[in-house]
LUMVEXGU-13916 format. One record per atom (N, C-alpha, C): residue in one letter; y negated, z negated, x negated. Coordinates in steps of 0.001 Angstrom, whole numbers, plus 524288, in hexadecimal, padded with zeros to 5 digits. Atoms other than C-alpha are relative to their C-alpha. Layout:
! residues N
AYZX ...
***
This chain:
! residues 334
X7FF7B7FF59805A1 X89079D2C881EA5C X8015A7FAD57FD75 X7FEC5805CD8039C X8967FD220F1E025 X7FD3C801EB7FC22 X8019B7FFDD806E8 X890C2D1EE31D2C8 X801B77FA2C7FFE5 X7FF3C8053B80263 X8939ED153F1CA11 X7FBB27FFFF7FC88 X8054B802498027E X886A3D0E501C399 X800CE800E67F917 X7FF5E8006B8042F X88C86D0D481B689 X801A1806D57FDEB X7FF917FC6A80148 X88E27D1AE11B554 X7FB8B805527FC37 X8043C7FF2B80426 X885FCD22461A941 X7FD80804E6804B8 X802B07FDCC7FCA2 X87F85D2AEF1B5F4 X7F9F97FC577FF98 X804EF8052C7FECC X875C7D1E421B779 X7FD3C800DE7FB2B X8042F7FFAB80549 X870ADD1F431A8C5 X7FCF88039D800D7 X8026F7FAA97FE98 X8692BD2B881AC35 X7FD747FF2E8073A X802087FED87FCAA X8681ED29CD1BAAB X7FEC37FB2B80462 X801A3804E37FC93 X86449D1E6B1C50C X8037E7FFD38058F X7FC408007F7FB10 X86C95D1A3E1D11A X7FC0D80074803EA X801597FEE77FC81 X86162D1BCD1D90D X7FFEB8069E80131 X800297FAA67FF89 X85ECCD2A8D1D63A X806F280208801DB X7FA6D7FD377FBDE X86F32D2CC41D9CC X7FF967FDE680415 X80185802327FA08 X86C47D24821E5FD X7FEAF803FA802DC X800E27FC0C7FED4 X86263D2EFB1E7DD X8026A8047B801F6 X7FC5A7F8107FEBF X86A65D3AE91E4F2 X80525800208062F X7FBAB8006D7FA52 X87578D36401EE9B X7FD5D80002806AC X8038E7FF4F7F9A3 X86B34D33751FB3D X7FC2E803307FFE1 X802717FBD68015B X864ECD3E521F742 X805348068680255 X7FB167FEC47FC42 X87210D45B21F92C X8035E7FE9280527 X7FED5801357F98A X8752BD40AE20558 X804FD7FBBB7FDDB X7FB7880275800AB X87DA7D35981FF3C X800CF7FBA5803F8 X7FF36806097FC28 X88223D29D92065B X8007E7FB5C7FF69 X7FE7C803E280400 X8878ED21481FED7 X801848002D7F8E5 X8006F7FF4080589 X885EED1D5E1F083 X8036F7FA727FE7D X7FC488050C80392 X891EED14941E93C X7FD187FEAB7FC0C X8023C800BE804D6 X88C07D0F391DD07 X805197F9EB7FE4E X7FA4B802D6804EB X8971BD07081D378 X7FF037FF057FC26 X802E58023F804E3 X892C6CFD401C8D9 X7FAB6801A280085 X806B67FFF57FF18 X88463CFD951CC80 X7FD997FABF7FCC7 X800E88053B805B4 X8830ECEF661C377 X7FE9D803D37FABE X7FFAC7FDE580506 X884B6CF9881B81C X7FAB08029F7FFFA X805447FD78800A3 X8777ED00A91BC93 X7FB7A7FB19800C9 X80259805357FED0 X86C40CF7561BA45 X7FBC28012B8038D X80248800587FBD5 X8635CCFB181C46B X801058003D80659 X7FDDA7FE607F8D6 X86BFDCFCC61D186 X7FEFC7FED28034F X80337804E07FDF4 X867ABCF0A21D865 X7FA39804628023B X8067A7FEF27FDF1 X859B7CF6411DA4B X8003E8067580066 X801927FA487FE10 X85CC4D062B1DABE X803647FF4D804CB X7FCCD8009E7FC98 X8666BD03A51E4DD X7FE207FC57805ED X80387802B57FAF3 X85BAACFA971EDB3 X7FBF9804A97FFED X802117FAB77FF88 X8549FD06FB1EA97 X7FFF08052080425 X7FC0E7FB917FD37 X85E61D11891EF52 X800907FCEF80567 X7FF06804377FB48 X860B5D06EC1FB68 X7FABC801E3802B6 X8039F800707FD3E X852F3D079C1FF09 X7FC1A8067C8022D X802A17FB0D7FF6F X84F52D17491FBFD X8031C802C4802FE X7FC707FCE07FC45 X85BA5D1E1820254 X804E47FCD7802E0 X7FC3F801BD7FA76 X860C1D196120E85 X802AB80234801A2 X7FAE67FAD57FD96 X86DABD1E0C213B9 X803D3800257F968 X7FCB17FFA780313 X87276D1E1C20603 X803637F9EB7FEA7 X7FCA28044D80037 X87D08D13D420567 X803AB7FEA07FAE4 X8005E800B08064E X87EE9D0D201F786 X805B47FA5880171 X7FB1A8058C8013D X88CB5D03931F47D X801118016C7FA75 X7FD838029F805BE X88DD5CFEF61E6CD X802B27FA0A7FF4A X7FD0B8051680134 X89477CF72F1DF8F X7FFE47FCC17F7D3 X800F6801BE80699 X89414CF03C1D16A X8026D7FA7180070 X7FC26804A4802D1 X89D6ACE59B1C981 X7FDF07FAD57FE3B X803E3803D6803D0 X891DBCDD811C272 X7FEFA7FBDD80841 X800AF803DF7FBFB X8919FCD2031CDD6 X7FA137FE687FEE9 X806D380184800C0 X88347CCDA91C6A8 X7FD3C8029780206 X802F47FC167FE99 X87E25CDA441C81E X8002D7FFFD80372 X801807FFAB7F945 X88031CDAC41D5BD X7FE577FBE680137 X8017E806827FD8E X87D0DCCCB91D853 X7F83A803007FF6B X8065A7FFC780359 X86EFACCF8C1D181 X7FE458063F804F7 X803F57FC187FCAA X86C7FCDC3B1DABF X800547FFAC804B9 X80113801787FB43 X86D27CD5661E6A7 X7FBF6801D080252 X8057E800EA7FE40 X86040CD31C1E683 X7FD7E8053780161 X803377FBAE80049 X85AD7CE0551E5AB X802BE8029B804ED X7FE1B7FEA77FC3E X8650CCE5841EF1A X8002B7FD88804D8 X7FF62802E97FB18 X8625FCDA421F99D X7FE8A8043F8053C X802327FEE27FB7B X861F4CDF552079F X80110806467FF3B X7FE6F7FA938011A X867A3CED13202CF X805268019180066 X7F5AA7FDB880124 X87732CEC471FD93 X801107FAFE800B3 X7FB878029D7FDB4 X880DFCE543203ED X802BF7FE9D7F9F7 X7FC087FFEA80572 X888A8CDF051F675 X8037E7FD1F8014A X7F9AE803097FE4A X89616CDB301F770 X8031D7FE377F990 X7FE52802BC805FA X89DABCD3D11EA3C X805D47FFCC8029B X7FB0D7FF367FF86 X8A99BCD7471E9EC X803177FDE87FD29 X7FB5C802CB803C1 X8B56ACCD431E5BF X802FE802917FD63 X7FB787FB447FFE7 X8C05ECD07F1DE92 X803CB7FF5A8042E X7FBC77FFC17FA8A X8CCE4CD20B1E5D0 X8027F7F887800B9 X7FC9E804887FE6B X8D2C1CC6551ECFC X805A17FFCF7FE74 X7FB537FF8B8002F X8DFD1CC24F1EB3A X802EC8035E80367 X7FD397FBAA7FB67 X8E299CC97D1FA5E X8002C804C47FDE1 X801DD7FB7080135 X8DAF1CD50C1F2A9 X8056B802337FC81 X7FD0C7FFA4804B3 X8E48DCD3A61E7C2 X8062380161801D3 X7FA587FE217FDC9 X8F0C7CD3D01EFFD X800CF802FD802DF X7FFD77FBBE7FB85 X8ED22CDED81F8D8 X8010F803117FB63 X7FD517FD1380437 X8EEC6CE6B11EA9F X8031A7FF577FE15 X7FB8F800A780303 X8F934CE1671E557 X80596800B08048A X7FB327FFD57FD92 X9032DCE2721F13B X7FBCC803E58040F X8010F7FD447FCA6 X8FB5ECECB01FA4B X801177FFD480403 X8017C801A47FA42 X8FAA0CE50A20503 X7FB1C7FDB780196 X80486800597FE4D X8F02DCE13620D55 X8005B7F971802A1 X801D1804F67FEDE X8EB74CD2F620F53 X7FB377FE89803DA X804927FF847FD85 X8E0FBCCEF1218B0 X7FC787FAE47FC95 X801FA802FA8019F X8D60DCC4DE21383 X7FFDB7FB68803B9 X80060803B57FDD5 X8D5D0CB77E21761 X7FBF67FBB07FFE1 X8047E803D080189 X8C981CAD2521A53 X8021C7FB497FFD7 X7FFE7804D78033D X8C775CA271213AB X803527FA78803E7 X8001E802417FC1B X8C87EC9AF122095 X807567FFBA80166 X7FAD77FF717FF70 X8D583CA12022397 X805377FEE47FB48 X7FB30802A9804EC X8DC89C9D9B216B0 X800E77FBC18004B X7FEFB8045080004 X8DAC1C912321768 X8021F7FC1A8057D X7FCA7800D57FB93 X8DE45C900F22631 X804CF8010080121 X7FC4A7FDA6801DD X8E7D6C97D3225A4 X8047D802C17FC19 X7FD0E7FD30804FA X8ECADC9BC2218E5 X805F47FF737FFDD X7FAAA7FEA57FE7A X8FBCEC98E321CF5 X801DB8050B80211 X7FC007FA6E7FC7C X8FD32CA4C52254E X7FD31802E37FD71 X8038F7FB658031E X8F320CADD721CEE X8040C7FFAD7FA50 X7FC757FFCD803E0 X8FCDBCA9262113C X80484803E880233 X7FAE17FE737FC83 X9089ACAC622185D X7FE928064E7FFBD X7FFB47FB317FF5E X9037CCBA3621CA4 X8002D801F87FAEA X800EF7FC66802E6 X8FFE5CBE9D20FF7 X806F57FF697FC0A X7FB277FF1F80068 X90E9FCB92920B6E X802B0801A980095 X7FCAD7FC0F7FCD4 X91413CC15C21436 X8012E805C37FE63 X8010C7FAE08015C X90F43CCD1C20D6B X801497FF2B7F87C X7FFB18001480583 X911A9CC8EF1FDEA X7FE217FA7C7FEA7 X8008F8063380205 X911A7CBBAC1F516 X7FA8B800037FC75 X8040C7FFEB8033C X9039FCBA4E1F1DB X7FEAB7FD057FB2E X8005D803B080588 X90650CB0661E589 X80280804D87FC51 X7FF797F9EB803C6 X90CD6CBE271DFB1 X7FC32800E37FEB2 X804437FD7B80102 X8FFCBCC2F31DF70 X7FC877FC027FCF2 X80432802D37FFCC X8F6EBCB72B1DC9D X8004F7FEFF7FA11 X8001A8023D806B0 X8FA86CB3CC1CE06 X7FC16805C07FCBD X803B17FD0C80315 X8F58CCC2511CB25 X7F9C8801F18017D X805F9801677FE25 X8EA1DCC2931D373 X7FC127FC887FCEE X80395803C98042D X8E552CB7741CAFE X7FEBE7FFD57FB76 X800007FBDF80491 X8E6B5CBE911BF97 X7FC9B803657FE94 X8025D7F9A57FFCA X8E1E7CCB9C1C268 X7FE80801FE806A6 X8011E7FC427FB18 X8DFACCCFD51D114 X7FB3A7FE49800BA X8046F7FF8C7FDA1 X8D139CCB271D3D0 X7FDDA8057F7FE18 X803437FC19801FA X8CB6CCD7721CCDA X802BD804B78017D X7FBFB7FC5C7FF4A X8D0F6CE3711D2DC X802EE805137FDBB X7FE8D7FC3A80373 X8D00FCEC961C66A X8056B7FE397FD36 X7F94B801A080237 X8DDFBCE5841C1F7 X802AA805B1803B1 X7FCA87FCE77FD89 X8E463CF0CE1CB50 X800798045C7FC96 X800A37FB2B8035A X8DE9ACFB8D1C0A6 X804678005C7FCF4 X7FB387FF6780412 X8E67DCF5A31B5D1 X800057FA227FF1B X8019780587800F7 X8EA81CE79B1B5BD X802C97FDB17FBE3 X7FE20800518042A X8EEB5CE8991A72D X7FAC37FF8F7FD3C X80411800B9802ED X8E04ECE8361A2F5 X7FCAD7FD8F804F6 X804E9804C27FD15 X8D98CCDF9E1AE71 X7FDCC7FD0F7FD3F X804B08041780308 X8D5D0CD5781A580 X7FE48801CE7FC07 X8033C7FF9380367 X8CFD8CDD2F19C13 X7FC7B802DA80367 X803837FDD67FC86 X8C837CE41A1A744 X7FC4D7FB2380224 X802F58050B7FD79 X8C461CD57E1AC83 X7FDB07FEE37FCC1 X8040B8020C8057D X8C13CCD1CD19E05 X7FA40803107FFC2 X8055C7FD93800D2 X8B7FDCDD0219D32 X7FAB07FE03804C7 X8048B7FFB87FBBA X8B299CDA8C1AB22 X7FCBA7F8527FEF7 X802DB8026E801C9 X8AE60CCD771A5CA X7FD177FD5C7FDA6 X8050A80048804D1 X8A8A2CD06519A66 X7FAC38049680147 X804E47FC637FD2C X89F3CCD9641A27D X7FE577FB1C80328 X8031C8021F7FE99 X89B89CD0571AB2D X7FD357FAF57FBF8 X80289805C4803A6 X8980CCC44719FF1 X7FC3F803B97FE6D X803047FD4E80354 X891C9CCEF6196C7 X7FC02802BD8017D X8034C7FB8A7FDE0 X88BB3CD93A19F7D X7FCDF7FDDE80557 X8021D802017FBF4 X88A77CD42A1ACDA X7FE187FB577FF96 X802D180323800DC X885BDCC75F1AA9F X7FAFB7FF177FCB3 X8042E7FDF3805DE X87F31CCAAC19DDF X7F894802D480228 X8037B7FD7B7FE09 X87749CD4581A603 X7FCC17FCD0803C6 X800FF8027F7FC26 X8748FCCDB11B1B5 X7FCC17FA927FF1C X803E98045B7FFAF X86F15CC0B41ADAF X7FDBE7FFCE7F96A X801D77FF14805A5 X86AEECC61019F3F X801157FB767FD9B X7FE05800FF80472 X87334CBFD5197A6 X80075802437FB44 X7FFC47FD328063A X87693CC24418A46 X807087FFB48002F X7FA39800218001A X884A3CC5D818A0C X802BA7FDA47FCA5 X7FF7580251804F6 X885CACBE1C17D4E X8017F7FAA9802F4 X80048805E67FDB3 X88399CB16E18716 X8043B800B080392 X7FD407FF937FC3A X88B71CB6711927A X806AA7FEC97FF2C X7F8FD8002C8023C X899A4CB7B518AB2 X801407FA297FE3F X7FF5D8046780125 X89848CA9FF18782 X803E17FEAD8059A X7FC60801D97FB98 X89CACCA7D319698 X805AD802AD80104 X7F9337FF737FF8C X8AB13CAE8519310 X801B77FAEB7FFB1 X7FC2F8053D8007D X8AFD1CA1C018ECE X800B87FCA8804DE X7FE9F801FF7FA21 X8AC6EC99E9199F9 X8042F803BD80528 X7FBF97FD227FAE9 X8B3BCCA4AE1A292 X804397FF227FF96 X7F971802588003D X8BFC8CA28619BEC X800377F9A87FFF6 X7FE8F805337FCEB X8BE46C937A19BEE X801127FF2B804CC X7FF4D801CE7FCA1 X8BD2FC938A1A998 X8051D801DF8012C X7FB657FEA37FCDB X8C80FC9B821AC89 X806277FE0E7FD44 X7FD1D8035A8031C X8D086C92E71A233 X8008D7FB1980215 X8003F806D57FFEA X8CD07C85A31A751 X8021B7FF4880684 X800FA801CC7FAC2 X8CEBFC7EBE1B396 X7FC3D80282803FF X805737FEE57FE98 X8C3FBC813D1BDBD X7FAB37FFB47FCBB X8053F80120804E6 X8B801C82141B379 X7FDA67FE1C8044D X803B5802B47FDB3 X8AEFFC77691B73D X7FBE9800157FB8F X804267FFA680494 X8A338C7ABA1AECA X7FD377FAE47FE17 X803438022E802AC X89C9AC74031A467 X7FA9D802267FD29 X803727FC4C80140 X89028C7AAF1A3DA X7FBC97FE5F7FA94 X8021A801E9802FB X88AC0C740719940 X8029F801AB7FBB4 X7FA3B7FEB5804BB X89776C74C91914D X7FEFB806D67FD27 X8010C7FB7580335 X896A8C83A5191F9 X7FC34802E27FF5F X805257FF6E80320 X8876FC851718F35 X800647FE7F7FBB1 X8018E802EB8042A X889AFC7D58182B8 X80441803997FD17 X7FD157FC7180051 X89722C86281808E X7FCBC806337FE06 X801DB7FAB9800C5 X88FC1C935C181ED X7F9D5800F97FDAE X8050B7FE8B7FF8B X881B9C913617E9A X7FC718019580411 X801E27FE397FD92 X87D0AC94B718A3C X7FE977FAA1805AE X80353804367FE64 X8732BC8B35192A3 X803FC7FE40805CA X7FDD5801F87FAA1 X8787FC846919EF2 X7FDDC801A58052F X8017C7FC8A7FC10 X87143C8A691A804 X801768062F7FFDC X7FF0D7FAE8802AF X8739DC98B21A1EF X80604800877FFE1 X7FAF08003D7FE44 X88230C94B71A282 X7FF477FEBA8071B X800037FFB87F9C7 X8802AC91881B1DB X80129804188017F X801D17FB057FE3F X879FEC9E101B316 X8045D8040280018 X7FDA67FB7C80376 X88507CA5321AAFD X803CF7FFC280476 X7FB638008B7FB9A X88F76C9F331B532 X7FD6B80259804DD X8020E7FFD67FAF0 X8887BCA1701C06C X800E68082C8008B X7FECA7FBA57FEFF X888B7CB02F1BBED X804D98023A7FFFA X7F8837FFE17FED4 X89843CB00D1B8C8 X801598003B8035D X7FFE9801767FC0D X89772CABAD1C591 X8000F8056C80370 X800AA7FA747FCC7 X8906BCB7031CB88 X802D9806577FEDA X7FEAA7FB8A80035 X8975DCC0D11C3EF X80776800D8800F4 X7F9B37FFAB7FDD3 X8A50DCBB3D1C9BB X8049A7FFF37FA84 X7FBDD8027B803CB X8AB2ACB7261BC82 X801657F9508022A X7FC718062D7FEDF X8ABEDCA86A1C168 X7FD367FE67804F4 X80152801227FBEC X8A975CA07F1CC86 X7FDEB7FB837FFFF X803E6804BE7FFCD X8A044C951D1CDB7 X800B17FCFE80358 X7FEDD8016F7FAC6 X8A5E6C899F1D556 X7FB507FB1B7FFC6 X802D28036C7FFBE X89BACC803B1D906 X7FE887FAAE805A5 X7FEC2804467FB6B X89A19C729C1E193 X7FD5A80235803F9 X802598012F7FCAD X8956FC701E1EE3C X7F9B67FEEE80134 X806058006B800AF X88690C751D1EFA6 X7FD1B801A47FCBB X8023B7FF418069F X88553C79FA1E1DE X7FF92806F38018F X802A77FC557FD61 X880A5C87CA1E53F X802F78036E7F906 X7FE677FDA38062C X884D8C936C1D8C1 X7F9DC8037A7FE7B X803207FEDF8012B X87A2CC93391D23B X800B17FFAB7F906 X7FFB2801478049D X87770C94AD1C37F X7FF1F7FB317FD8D X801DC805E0801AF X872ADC85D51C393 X802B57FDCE800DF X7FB2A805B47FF9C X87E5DC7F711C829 X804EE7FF597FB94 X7FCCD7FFA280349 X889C0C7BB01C0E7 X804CC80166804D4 X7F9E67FD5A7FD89 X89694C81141C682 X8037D7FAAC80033 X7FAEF8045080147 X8A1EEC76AA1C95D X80389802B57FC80 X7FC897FC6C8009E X8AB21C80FB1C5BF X7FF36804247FDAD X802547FC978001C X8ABBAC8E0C1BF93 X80652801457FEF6 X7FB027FDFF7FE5B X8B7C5C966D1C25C X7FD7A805AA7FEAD X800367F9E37FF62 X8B973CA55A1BE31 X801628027C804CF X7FFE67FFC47FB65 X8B7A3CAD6F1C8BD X803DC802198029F X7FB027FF807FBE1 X8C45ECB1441CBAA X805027FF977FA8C X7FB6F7FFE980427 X8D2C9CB14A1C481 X8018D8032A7FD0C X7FE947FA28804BF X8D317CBEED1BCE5 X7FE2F7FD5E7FC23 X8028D8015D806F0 X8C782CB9921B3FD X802F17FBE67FF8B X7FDA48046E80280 X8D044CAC251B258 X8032E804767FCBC X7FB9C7FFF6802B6 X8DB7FCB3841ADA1 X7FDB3805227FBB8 X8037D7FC67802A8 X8D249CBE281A686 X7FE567FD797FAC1 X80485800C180692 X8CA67CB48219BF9 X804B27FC087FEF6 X7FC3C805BD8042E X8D6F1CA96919A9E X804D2800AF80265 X7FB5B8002D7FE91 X8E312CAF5C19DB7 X803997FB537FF47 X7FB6F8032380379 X8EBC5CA597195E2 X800307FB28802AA X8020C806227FE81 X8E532C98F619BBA X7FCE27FF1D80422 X8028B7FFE17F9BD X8E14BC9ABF1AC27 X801417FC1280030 X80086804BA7FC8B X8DFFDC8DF51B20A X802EE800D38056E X7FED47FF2B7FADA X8E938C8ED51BEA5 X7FE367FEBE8043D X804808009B7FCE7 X8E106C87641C520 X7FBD0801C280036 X804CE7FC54800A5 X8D454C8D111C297 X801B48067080277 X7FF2A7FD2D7FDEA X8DBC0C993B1C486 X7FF4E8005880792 X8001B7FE4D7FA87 X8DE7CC95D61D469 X7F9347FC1A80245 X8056C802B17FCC9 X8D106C8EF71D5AB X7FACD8064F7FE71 X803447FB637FDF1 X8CA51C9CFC1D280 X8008B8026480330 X7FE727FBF47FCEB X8D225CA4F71D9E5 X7FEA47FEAA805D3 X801F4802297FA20 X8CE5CC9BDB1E5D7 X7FAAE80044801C6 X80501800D97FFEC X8C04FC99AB1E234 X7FDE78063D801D9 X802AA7FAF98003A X8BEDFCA9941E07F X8016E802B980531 X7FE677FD8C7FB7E X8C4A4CAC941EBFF X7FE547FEF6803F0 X80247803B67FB56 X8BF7CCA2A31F4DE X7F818801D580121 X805CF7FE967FFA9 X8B0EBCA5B51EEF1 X7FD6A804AB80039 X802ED7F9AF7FCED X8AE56CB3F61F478 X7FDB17FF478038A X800D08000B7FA8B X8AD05CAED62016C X7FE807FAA7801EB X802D98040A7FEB6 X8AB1CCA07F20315 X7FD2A7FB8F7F984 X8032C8032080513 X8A1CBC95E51F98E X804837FAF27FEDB X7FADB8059680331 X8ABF1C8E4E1F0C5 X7FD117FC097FBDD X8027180193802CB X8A695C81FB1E9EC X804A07FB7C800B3 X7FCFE8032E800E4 X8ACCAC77591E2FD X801C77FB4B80304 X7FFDF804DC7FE03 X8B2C2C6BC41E8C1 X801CD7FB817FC11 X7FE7180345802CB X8B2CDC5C641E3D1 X8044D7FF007FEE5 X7F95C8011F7FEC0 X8C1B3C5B601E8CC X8014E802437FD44 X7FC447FE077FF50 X8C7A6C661A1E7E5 X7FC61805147FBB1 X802B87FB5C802C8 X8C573C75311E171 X7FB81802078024C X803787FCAB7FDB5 X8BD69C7BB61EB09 X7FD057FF68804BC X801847FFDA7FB4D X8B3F8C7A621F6BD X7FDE98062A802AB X800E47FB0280039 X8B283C84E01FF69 X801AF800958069E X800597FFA47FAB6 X8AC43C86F520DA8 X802457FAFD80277 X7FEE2805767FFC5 X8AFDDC780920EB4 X805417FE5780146 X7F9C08015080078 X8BDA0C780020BFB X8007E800357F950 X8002B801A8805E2 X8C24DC72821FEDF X806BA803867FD88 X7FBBD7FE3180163 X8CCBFC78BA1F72E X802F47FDCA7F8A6 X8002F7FFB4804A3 X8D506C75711EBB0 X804658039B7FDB4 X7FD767FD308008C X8DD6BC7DF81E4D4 X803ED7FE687FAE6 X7FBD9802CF801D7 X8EA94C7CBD1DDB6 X80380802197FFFE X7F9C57FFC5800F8 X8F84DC80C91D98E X803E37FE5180648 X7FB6C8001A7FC62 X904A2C80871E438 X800547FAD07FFFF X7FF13807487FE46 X904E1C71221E1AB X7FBDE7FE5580033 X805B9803F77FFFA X8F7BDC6D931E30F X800307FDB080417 X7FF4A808067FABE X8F782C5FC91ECD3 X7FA5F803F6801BD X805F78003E7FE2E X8ECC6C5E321F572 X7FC237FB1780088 X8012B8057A8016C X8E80CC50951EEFB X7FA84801B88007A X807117FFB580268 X8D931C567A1EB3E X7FE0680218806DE X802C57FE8F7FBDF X8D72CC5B081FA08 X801977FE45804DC X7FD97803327FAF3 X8DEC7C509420337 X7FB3D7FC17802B8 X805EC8026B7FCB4 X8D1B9C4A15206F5 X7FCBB8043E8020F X8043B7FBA77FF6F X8C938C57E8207E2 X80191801C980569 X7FF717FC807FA38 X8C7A3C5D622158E X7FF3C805FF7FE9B X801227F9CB80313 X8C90FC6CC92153C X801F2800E87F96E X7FE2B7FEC3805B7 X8D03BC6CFA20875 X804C5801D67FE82 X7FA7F7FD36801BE X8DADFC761D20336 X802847FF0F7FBBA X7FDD87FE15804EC X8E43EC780C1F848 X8007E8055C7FFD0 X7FE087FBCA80036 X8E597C84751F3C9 X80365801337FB52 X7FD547FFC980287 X8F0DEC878C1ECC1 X8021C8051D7FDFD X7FF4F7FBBD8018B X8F5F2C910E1E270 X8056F80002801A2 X7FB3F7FF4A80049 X9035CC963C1E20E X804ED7FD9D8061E X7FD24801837FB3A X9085CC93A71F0C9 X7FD798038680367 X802707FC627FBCB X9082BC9F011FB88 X7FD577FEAB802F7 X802767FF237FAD9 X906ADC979B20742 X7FD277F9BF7FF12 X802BE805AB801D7 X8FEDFC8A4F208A1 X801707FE5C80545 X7FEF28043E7FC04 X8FFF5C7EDB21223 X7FB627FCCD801DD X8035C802F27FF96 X8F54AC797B21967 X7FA0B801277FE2A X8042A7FEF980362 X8E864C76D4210FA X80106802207FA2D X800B07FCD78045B X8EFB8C7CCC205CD X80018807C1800A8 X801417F8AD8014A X8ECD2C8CDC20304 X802E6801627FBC2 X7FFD57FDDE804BB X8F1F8C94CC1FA95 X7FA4F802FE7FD12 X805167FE1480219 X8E9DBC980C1EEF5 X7FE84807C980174 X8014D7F99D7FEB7 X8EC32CA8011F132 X7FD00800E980428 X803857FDFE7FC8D X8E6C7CA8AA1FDA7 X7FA478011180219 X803117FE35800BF X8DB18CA7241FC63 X7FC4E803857FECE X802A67FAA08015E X8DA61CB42B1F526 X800CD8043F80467 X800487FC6A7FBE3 X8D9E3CB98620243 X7FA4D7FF2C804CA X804C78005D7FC73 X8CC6DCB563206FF X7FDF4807BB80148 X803967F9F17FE5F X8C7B3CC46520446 X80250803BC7FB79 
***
């Protein structure tokens, strides 16, 4: 059986009692869809887990807090999986209906000449990459991609207002203060925060701004880059703070993207599914102890001719030479 949580069935009736009715009927499996929207699921669902065995439960829900927060109750019960959006590979298996294989991290950078090459063979992936950065991380652009960004707008004025609001009881009055900073960052250079600056900006305490990032963080609007050792916690300060991928850049400041900033998310967000990316003194990025910096078709390699293990990665060039990469490929870790 499917249900969806948010459905006016729940005002009247409890997800454990349909649990019931289904392993009661000899059910098997129970879908449940937007379960964030019901506020007790978390604990009827370690419930249903523990009273009828054999019945086999996969949900799913959008609110990233909300699930973060019912870990706990579900430890040692549900398997949870966080699902990215689409990769760039993801993005070009829909747009030309062909099939790509994924490539590790390991192998791009060993190899990324002949993994370029193959996927050349099959179509010019810089065709694709200008609108990928645009619009392809989110995969509801396929519905209608004449109103994506007012679908993205809405989706993150739910998470500032509702999901955050909820989740660490805020006052949604305080929370909308952090629009501005979203579009600064995705206006400026790499935002290197001044956390002082925008406590004194918004009214809102320096620790309590930590906190506020730290949840931006968790709910996958931006990305938190931080040094060597500095752990993501609400007490540190961030080196960096990057939106968490290139839709929301071109979403809150169309007119005025940073090109750089642009290819230093698309690297950071892509890179940080799977391995721990933290800042470097040199260069842009450290990461599994190889240094990276990133750059335009003429970028030298002056900032990383002393660094052992250190790349360029470059935009706007298919194939690369050596320690340089192209910047696209990367969007083929997964």
């Amino acid at each position: 059986m499917y249900a969806s949580l948010d459905n006016l069935y729940f005002t009247e009736n409890t997800l454990y009692d349909l649990a019931d009715m289904v392993y009661k009927k000899g059910g098997e499996l129970l879908a449940l869809d937007e379960v964030h929207r019901y506020p007790t699921w978390a604990g009827e669902l370690k419930n249903i887990y523990d009273d009828m065995p054999g019945l086999k439960i996969i949900f799913t829900g959008s609110s990233l807090l909300h699930l973060h927060q019912a870990k706990a109750d579900l430890s040692r019960r549900a398997v949870m999986y966080q699902m990215p959006g689409l990769s760039f590979r993801e993005f070009l298996e829909f747009e030309s209906g062909q099939k790509f294989k994924t490539i590790a991290f390991d192998e791009i950078l060993n190899n990324h000449i002949e993994y370029a090459m193959a996927v050349i063979k099959k179509l010019k992936p810089l065709a694709f990459f200008e609108n990928y950065l645009n619009y392809g991380y989110y995969p509801f652009y396929l519905e209608n991609q004449n109103v994506f960004y007012q679908k993205l707008s809405e989706i993150i004025l739910t998470v500032l207002e509702i999901d955050i609001s909820q989740c660490a009881s805020i006052s949604p009055s305080n929370v909308i203060y952090l629009k501005k900073p979203l579009k600064t960052i995705s206006s400026s250079v790499p935002f290197q925060p001044n956390i002082k600056s925008l406590s004194e900006r918004t009214g809102i305490s320096v620790n309590t701004m930590k906190s506020y990032l730290k949840l931006l963080n968790d709910a996958e609007m931006i990305n938190l880059l931080y040094a060597r050792d500095k752990g993501i916690n609400s007490l540190n300060k961030p080196e960096k703070i990057y939106l968490n991928n290139t839709n929301l850049m071109h979403n809150l400041d169309e007119s005025n993207v940073n090109i750089g900033n642009i290819r230093e998310t698309f690297f950071f967000n892509q890179l940080n599914h799977f391995e721990k990316v933290i800042s470097s003194p040199k260069a842009d990025f450290l990461s599994n102890g190889r240094t990276f910096e990133i750059g335009g078709k003429n970028k030298g390699k002056k900032q990383i001719k002393e660094i052992e293990n250190a790349f360029i990665v470059k935009d706007y060039i298919e194939i690369g030479v050596g320690n340089t990469v192209p910047l696209w490929l990367f969007g083929f870790l997964y």
